[in-house]
C-alpha positions in Angstrom: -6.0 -33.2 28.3 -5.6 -34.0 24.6 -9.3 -33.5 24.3 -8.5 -29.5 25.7 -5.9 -29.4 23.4 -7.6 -30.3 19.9 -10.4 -28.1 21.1 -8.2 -25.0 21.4 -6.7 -25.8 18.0 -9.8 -26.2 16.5 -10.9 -22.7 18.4 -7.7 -21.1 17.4 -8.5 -22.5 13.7 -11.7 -21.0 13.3 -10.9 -17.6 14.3 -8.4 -17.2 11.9 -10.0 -18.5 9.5 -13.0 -16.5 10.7 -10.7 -13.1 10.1 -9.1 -14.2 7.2 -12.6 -13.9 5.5 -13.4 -10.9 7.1 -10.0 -9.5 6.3 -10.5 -10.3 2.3 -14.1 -8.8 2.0 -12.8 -5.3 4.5 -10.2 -5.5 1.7 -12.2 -5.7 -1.2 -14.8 -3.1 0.4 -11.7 -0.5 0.9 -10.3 -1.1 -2.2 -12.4 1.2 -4.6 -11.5 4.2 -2.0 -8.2 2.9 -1.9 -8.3 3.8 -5.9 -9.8 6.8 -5.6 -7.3 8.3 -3.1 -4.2 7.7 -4.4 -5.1 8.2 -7.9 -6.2 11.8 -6.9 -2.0 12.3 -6.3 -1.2 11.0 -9.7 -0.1 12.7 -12.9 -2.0 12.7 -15.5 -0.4 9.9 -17.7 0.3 8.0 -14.9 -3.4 7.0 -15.1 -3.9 5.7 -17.9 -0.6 4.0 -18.1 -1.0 -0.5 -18.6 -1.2 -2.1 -16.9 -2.3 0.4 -13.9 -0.4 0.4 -10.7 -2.2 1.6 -7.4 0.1 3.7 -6.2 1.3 7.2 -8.5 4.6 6.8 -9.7 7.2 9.4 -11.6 9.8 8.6 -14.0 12.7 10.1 -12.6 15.0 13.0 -14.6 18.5 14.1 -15.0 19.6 17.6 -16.5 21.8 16.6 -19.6 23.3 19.1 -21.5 21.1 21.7 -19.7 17.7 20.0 -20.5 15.8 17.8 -18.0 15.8 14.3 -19.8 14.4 11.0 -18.8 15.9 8.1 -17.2 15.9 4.4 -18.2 17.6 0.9 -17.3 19.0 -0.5 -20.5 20.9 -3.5 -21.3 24.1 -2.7 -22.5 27.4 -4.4 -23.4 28.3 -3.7 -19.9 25.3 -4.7 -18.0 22.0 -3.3 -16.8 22.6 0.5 -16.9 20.5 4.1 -15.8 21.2 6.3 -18.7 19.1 9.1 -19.9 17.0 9.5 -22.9 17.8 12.2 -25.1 16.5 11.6 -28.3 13.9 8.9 -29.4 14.6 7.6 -33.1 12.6 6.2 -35.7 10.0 3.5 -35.5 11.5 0.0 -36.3 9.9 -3.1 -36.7 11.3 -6.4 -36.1 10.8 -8.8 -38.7 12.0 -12.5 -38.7 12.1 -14.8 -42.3 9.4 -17.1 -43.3 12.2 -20.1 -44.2 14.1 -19.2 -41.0 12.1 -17.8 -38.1 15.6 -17.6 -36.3 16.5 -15.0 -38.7 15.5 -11.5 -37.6 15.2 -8.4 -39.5 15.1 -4.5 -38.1 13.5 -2.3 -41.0 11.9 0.8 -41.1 8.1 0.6 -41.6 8.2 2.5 -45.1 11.0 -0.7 -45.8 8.4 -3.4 -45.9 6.0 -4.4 -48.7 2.4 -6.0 -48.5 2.7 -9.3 -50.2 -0.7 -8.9 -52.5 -1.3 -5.7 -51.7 -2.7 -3.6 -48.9 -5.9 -4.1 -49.7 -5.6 -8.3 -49.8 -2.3 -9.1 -47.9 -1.6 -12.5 -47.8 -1.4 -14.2 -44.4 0.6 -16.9 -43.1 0.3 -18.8 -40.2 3.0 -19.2 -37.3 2.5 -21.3 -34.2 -1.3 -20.9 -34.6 -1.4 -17.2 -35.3 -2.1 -15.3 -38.1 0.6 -12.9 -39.7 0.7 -10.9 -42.4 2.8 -11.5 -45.2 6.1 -8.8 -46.0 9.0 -8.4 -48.4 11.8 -6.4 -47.8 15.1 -6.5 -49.2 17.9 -8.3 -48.0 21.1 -8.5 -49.9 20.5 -7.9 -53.4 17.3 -10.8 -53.0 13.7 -9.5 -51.7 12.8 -12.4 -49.0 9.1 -12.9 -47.3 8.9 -12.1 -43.9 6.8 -11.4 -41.2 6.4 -9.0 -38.2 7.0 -10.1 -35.1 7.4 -6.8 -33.2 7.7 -3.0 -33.4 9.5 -0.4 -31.8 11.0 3.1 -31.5 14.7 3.4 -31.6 16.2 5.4 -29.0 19.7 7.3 -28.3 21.0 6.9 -24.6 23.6 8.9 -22.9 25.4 8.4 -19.5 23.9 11.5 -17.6 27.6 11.4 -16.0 29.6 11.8 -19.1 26.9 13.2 -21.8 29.9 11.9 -24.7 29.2 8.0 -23.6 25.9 7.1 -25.8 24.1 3.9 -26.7 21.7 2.9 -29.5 19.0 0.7 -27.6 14.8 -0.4 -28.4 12.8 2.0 -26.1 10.6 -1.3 -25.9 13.1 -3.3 -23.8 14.2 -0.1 -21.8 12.4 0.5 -18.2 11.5 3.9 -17.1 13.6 4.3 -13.4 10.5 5.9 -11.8 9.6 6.7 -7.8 7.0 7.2 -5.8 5.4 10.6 -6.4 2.7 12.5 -5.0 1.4 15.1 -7.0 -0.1 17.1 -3.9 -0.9 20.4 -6.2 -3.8 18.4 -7.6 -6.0 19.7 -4.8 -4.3 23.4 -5.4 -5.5 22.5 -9.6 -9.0 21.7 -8.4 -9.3 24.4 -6.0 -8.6 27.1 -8.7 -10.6 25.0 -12.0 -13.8 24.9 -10.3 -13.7 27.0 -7.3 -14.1 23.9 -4.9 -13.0 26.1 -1.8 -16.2 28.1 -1.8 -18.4 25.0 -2.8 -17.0 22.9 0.2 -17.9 26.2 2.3 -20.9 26.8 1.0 -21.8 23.1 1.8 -20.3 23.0 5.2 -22.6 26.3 5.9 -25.9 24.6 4.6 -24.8 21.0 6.4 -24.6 22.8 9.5 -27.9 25.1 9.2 -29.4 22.1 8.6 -28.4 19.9 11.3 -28.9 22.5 13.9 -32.4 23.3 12.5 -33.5 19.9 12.3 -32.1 18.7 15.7 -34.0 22.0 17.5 -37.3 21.0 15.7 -37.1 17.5 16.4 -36.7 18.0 19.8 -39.3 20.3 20.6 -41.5 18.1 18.3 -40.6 15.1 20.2 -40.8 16.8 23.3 -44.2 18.1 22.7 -45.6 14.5 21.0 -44.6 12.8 24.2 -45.4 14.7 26.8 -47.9 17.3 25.9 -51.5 16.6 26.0 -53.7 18.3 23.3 -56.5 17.5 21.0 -55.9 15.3 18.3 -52.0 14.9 19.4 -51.9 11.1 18.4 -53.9 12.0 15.1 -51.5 14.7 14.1 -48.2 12.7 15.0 -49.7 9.4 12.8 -50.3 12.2 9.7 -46.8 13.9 10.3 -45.4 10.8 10.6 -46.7 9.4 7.5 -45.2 12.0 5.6 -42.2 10.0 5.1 -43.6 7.8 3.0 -44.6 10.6 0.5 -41.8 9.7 -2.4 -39.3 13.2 -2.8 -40.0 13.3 -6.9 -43.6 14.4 -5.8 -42.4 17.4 -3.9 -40.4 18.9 -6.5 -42.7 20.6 -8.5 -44.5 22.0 -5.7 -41.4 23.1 -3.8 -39.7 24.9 -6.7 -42.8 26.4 -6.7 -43.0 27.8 -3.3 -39.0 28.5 -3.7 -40.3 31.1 -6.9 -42.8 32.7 -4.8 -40.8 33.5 -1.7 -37.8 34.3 -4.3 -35.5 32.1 -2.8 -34.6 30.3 -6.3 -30.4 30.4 -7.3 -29.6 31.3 -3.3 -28.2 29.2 0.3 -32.0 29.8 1.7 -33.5 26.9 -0.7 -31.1 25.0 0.2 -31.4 25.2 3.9 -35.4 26.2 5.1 -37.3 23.3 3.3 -35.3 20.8 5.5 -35.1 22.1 8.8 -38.8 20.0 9.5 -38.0 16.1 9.4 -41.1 13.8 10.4 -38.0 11.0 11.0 -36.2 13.2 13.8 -39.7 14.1 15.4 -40.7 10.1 15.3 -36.6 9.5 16.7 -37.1 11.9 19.6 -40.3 10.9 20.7 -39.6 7.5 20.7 -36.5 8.3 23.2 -38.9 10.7 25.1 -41.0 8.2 25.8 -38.5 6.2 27.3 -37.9 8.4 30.0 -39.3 8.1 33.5 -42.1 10.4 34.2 -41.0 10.5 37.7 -38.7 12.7 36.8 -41.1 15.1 34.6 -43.4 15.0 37.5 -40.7 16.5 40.3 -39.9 19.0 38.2 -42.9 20.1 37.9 -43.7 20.1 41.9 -40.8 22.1 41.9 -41.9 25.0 39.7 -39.8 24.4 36.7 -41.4 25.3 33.9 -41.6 23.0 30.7 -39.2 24.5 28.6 -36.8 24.5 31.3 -37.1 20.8 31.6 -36.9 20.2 28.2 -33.6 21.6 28.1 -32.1 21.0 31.6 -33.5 17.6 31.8 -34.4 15.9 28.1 -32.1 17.1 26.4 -29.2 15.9 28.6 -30.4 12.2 29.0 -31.0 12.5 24.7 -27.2 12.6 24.1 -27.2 9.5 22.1 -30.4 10.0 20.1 -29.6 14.0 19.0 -26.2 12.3 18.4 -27.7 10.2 15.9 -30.5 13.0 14.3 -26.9 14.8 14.0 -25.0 11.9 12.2 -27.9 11.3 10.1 -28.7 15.4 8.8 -25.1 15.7 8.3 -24.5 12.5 5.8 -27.9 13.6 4.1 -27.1 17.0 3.7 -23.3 17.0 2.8 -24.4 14.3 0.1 -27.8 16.2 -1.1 -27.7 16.6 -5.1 -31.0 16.6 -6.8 -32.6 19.2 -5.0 -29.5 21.9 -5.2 -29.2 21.2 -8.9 -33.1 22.3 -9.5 -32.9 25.4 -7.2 -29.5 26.8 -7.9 -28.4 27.2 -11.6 -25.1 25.3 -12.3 -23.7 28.8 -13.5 -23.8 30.4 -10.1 -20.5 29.6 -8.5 -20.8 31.7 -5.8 -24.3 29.7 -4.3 -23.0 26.2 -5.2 -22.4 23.0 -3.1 -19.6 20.7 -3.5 -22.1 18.4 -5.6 -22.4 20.5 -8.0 -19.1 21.5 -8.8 -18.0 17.8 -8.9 -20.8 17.5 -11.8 -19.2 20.4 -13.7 -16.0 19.4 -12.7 -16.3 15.9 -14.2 -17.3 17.8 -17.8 -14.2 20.2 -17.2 -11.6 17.8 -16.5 -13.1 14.5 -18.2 -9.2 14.0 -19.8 -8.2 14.3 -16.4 -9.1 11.6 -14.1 -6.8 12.5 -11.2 -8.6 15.5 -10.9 -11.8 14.5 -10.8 -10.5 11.7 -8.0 -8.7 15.1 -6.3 -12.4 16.5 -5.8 -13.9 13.7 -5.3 -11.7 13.1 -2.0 -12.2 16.6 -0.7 -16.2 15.3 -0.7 -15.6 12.2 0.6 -13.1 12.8 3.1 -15.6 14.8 5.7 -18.6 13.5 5.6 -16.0 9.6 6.0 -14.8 11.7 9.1 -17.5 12.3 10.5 -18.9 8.8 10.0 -15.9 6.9 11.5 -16.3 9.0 14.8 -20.1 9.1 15.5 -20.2 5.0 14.1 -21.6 4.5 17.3 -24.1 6.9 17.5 -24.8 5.6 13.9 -25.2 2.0 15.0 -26.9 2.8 17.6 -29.6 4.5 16.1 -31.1 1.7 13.8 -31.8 0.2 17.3 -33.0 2.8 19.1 -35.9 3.7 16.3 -37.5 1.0 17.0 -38.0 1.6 20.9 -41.4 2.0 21.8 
């Protein structure tokens, strides 16, 4: 009995310890789209703001006097206060005596001299770090001095009663901020780069290309696996080899072929050249194979023609495999880059893919993180979509290419 009991603890143990690890990695593996998410809702200077804070905050306002001000907490005589900002004052600099550390000093930067000069200020050394050397004038005397921090004054009113002010160190005062999701963003994006007829161009050209290459893998597979002709085997092993012909090779040639045709700067280059894939033939085949010939064979005694068993009978029982030629062509060509910025010129808006305006966008709006975060979502977000609900199909398909 004890022996059952220390090996369920132990059990117990190892799982949680098991998920703890897998828990810290998910984490770390989320964490970069975590980022990327929320700071596509932030403002502007809330990125670069240190240290940086994952989720977008606002500093919170109050109308004073008919202006919209900022609020702060600031230590006053009374206690930790919100008042509102309504004026920042000059810069001052703390300063604190060479004899007496203890003693401070609050002068205006113009106040203090270099000791030796600007260009060879002495230096002095306090607690095992170097300062430079100051004088400023302190009752009638001039006294050495150092810096040890600097400042901008600022005035503070009650944004209840406007006539109640404070003189307080905009260093020690904390912004009262929120929460604050800058949803117009995506509205900013849409109108800077014209994103919305990118992300339709791309979802027109994603879908071309998944239907086209789905339809011509199956009737390739179909016809690899079932059809007998001359040569068949010798013809799939060529096509099939293909694949291994690197995609910087084809350029050249392709462009080519796009000049010829005139296809060059519209959606056809973007969607003909791809609707042929040598890895959806090999994937349907493979599953084609697979199937009994009994089946092939009755239909045939009962007059159906091939086509019709292709689609009344293969193509039914190939669910999971054109699920995963589907989940494949989509996540290729939602994601495709190289080959639209060669055939369709960066300066034709209306023909572009969401790729492309990201490029530009990241040039347009370089100062502007969030917003470059704010498109980079809207790409992200469908193709993630898509992923997370065919994962199975996904998964599925690493195993089922190698069914023979």
């Amino acid at each position: 009995m004890k022996r059952a009991r220390s090996y369920q603890t132990q059990k117990w143990l190892t799982y949680i310890a098991a998920y703890a690890v897998l828990t810290m990695f998910g984490l770390l593996i989320i964490f970069p789209f975590m980022f990327m998410f929320f700071t596509s809702f932030k403002a502007s200077g809330d990125v670069f703001r240190s240290p940086p804070q994952l989720l977008p905050y606002s500093v919170q306002t109050a109308s004073v006097n008919g202006e919209t001000v900022p609020l702060y907490r600031v230590e006053t005589p009374e206690g930790l206060r919100t008042l509102a900002l309504v004026d920042q004052g000059a810069l001052l600099v703390i300063f604190a005596s060479v004899d007496d550390p203890s003693r401070t000093f609050e002068r205006a930067p113009r106040d203090a001299k270099p000791v030796g000069g600007f260009t060879a200020q002495e230096q002095i050394t306090v607690d095992g770090e170097t300062k430079l050397l100051w004088e400023i004038e302190e009752g009638g005397q001039t006294l050495p001095v150092f810096e040890l921090s600097r400042g901008r004054m600022g005035v503070f009113v009650d944004p209840d009663d406007p006539q109640v002010t404070f003189d307080a160190s905009l260093t020690d005062a904390t912004p009262v901020e929120r929460i604050d999701l800058q949803i117009q963003n995506y509205q900013r994006v849409l109108e800077l780069q014209n994103i919305d007829r990118s992300l339709t161009n791309t979802m027109l050209v994603t879908i071309l290309v998944v239907i086209g290459q789905v339809v011509t893998s199956v009737l390739g597979g179909y016809a690899f696996a079932r059809l007998r002709f001359p040569g068949r085997d010798s013809l799939f092993v060529v096509y099939l080899g293909t694949i291994m012909i690197p995609f910087v090779v084809l350029i050249i040639p392709m462009y080519q072929l796009m000049v010829i045709v005139g296809w060059v700067d519209r959606i056809a280059a973007l969607v003909m050249p791809w609707i042929f894939t040598a890895y959806g033939t090999f994937l349907m085949r493979q599953f084609f194979i697979s199937i009994p010939k009994d089946l092939e064979e009755a239909a045939l005694m009962d007059g159906a023609s091939r086509l019709r068993i292709l689609w009344q009978i293969f193509v039914p029982l190939a669910g999971p495999a054109i699920a995963t030629q589907a989940t494949f062509t989509f996540l290729y060509a939602w994601n495709s880059f190289v080959w639209p910025l060669i055939v369709i010129n960066t300066g034709n808006f209306g023909n572009q893919v969401l790729t492309l305006s990201l490029m530009v966008l990241q040039g347009r709006a370089a100062e502007s993180p969030n917003l470059v975060m704010a498109g980079t979502t809207i790409a992200v977000s469908v193709p993630l979509l898509i992923f997370v609900l065919a994962q199975r199909y996904f998964v599925e398909g690493i195993a089922t290419t190698g069914i023979k």
